[in-house]
C-alpha positions as CSV (number, residue, x, y, z in Angstrom):
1,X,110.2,82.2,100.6
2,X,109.6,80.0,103.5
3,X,106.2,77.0,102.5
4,X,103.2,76.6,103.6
5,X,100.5,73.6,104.7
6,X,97.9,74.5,102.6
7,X,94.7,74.5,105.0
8,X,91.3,75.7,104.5
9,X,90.4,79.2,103.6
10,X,88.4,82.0,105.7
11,X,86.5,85.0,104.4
12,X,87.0,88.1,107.0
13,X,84.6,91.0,106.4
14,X,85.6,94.5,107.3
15,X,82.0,95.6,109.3
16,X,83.2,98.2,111.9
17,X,83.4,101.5,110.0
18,X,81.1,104.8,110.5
19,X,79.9,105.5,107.5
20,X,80.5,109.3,108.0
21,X,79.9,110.0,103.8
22,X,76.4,107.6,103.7
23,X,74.7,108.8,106.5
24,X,73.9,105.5,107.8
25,X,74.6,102.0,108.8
26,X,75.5,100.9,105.3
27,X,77.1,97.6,106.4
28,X,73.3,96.6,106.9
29,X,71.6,98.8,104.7
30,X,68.9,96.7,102.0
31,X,69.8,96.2,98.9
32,X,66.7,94.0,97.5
33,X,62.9,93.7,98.4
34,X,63.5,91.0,101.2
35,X,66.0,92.9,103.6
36,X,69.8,91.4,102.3
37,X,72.9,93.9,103.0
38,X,75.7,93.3,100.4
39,X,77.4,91.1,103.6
40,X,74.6,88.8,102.9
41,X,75.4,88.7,99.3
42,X,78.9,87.8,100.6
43,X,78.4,85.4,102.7
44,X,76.3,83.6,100.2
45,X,79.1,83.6,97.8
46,X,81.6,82.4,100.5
47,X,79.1,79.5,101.5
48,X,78.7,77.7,98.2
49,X,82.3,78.4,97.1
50,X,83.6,76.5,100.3
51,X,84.7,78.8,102.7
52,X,84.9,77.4,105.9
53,X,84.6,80.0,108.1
54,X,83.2,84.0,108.1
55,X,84.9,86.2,110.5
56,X,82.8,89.5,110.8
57,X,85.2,92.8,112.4
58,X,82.5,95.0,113.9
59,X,82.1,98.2,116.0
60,X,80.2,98.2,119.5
61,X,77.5,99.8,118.1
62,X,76.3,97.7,115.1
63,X,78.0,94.3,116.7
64,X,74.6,92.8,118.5
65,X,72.4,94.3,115.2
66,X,75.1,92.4,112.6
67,X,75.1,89.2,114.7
68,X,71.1,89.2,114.8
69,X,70.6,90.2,110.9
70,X,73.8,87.0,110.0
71,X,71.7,84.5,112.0
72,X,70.9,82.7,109.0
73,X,74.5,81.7,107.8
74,X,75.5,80.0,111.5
75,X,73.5,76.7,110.2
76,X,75.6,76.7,107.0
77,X,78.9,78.0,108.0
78,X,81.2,78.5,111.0
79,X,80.7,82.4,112.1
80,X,83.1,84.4,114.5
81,X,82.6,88.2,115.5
82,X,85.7,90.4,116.1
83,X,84.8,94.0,117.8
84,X,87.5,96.5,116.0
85,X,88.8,98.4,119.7
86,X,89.5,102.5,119.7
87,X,92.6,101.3,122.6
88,X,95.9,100.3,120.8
89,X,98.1,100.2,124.3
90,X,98.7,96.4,122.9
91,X,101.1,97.8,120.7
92,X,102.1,100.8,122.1
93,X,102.0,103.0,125.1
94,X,98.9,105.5,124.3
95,X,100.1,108.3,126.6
96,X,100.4,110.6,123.6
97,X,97.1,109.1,121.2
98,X,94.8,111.6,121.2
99,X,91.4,109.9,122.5
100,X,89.4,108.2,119.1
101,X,85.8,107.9,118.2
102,X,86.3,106.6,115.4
103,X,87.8,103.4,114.0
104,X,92.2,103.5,113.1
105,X,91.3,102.1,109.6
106,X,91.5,99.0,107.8
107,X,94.9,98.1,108.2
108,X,94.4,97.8,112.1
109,X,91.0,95.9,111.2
110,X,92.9,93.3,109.8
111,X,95.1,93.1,113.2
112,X,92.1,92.7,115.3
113,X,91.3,89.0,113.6
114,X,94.2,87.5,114.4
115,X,93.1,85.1,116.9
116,X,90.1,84.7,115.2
117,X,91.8,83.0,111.9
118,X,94.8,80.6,111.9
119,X,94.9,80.1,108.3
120,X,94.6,81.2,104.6
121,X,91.9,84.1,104.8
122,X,89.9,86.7,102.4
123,X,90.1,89.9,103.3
124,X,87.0,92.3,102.1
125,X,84.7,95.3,103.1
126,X,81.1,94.8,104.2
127,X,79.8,97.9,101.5
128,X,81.1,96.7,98.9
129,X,79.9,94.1,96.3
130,X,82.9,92.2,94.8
131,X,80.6,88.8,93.2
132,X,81.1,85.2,93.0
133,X,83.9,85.4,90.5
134,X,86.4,87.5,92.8
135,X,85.9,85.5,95.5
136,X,87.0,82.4,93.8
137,X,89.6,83.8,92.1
138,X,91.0,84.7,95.8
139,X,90.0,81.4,97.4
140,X,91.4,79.1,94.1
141,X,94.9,81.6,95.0
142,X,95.0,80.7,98.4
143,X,93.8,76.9,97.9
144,X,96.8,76.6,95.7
145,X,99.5,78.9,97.4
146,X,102.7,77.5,98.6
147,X,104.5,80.2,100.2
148,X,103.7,82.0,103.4
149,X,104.9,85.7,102.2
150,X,103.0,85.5,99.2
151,X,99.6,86.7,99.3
152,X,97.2,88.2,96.0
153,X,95.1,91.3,95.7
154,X,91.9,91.4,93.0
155,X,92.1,94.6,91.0
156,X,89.2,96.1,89.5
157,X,88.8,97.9,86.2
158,X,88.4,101.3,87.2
159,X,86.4,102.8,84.8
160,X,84.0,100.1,86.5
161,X,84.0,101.6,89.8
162,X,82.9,104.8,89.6
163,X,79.7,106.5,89.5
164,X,79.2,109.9,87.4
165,X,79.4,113.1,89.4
166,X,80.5,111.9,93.1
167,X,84.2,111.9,94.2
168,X,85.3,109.0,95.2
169,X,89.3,107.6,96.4
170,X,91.2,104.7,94.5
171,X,94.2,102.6,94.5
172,X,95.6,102.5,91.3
173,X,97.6,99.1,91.1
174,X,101.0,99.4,89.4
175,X,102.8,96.0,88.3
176,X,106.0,94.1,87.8
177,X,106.7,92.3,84.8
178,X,106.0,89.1,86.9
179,X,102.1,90.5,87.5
180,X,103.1,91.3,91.1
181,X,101.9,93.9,92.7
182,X,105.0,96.6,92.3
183,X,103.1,99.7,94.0
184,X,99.9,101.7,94.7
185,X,99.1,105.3,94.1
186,X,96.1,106.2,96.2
187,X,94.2,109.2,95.1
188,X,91.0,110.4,97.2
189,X,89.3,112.3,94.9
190,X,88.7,110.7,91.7
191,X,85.7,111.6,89.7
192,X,83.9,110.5,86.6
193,X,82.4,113.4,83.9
194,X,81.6,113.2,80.5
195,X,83.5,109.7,79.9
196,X,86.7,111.3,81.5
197,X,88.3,110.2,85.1
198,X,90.2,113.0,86.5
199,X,91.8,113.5,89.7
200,X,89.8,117.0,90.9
201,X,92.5,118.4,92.6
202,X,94.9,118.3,90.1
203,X,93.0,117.5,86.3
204,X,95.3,114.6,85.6
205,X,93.5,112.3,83.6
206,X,93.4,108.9,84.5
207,X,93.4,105.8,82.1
208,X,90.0,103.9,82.9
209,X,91.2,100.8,82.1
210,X,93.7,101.1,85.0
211,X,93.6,98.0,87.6
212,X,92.2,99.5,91.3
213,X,92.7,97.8,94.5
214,X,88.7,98.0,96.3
215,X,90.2,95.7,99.2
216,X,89.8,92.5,98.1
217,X,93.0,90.8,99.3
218,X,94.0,86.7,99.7
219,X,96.5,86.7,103.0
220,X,98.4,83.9,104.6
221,X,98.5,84.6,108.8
222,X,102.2,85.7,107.9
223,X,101.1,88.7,107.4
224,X,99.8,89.9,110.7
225,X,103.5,90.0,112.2
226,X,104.4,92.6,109.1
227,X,101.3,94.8,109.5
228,X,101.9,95.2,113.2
229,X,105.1,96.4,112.5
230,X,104.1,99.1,110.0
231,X,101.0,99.9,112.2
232,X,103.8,100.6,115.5
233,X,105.7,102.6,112.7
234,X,102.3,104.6,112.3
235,X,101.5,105.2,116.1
236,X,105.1,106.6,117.0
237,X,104.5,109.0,114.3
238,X,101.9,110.6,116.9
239,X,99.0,110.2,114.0
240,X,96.1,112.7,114.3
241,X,92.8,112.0,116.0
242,X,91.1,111.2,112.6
243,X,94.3,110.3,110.8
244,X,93.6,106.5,109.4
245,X,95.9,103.3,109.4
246,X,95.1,102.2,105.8
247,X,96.1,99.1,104.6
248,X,97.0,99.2,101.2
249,X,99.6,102.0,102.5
250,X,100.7,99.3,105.0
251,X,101.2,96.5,102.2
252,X,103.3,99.2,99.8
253,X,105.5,99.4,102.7
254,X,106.2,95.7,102.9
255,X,106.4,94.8,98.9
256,X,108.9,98.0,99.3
257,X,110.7,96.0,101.9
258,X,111.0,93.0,99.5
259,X,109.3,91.0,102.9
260,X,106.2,89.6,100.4
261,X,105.1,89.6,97.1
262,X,101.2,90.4,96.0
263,X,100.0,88.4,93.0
264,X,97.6,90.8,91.0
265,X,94.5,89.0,90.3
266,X,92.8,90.9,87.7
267,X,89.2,90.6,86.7
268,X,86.8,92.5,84.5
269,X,83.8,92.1,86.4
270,X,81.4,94.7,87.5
271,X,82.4,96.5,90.9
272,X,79.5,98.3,93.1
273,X,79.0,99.3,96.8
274,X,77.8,101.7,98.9
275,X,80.0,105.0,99.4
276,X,77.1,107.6,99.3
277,X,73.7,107.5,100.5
278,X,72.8,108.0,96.5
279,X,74.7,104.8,95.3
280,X,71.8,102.8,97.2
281,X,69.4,103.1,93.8
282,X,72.4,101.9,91.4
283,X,73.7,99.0,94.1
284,X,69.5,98.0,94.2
285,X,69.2,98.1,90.4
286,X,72.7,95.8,89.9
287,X,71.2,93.4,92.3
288,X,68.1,93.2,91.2
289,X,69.8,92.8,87.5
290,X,71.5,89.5,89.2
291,X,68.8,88.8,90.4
292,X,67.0,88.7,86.9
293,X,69.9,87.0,85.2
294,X,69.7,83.7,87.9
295,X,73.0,84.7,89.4
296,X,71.3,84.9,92.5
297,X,67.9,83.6,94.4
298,X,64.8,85.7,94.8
299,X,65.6,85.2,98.7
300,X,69.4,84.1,100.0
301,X,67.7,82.5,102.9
């Protein structure tokens, strides 16, 4: 494995999806009395942890509403917006991609901030609250990594990730006897009843004290180059119109590779975000929970 400077750290936020499931624009929906989106919860974080820069990836349609409601962090921390583009001729000819509407998925999100970050970065989804304690753990990774091909994902308990009823999709994190990350098994339809997490389709029963990914990943820039590659991989395959690039499928291909290793950060904290419109009431209620317990201000700004 080939070292690295260590330089500061970036926290990129994944902004530009649809929101097909929640009916809404979730990246800006409000979680407490004052107005704050989970971003803002984020960003908070980021700023008195020591990031040194927020890169937002956003669609065309929520881009000028995003930049106005992230005003507030400019005069506290460098901020850089990235619009996520339905064209892909950059990496291959689109004569035979069907025309999108809709974003290629997370792993081409994280192509479209190259330029916009030359150095250690966190990678996470706007919808989703991942805390004070995840972040660091990713940022005190990256602070302290040496190696360019070696980055870290946090995993999640998943037992602490679901909500009762819905159906939701997980990563379930598999690792080597170093506490790399070895493989992931994604499942889309996961659901929790009577205590029990089963996969619907089939009625496997899955352990809830399994590790999840929920896209939380520390990166070095070396590995844009490899999850270019996979995405070409991806287009030549002639993908469907709605067919997504995802990127933990893009990062099993490389650890299968034996290009980089993933260091498996694992925490037992409290995971909650916004998947369907009825997660709003428990994602308000954790908050305000926070809120109580002096984790966070009555106002973030």
């Amino acid at each position: 494995m080939t070292a690295i400077e260590p330089k500061h750290v970036s926290l990129v936020i994944m902004a530009a999806g649809k929101a097909s499931r929640f009916g809404a624009v979730k990246q800006l929906t409000a979680v407490d009395a004052n107005g704050a989106c989970l971003m803002d919860y984020m960003a908070f974080d980021a700023i008195r942890i020591g990031f040194k820069k927020i890169v937002l990836i956003v669609n065309e349609q929520v881009e000028a509403d995003i930049m106005n409601h992230l005003a507030w962090a400019k005069d506290k921390v460098e901020v850089e917006f990235v619009r996520q583009k339905l064209l892909v001729n950059e990496y291959v000819s689109t004569n035979n991609i069907p025309k999108r509407y809709k974003p290629w998925g997370t792993g081409h999100a994280l192509l479209t901030v190259e330029s916009a970050v030359d150095s250690a970065f966190v990678l996470i989804n706007a919808d989703d609250f991942y805390g004070y304690e995840t972040l660091l753990k990713a940022f005190d990774f990256l602070q302290n990594n040496t190696l360019r091909n070696r980055y870290a994902m946090v995993s999640y308990l998943l037992g602490k990730t679901l909500l009762p009823g819905k159906v939701y999709s997980r990563a379930i994190c598999v690792a080597d006897r170093n506490g790399n990350l070895k493989t992931l098994t994604e499942y889309e339809d996961l659901q929790l009843d009577e205590q029990k997490i089963c996969a619907v389709s089939t009625a496997k029963p899955i352990p809830s004290e399994s590790h999840v990914s929920m896209n939380c990943w520390a990166f070095t820039p070396d590995v844009f180059e490899k999850v270019k590659q996979e995405f070409i991989v991806f287009l030549e395959r002639n993908p469907a119109v709605n067919q997504e690039f995802f990127l933990p499928s893009a990062i099993r291909q490389i650890i299968q590779k034996g290009t980089a290793q993933v260091q498996i950060l694992k925490t037992d904290a409290v995971w909650f975000g916004l998947t369907y419109n009825e997660d709003l009431l428990h994602v308000q209620e954790q908050i305000n929970r926070l809120v109580r317990l002096g984790i966070y201000p009555q106002k973030l700004w």
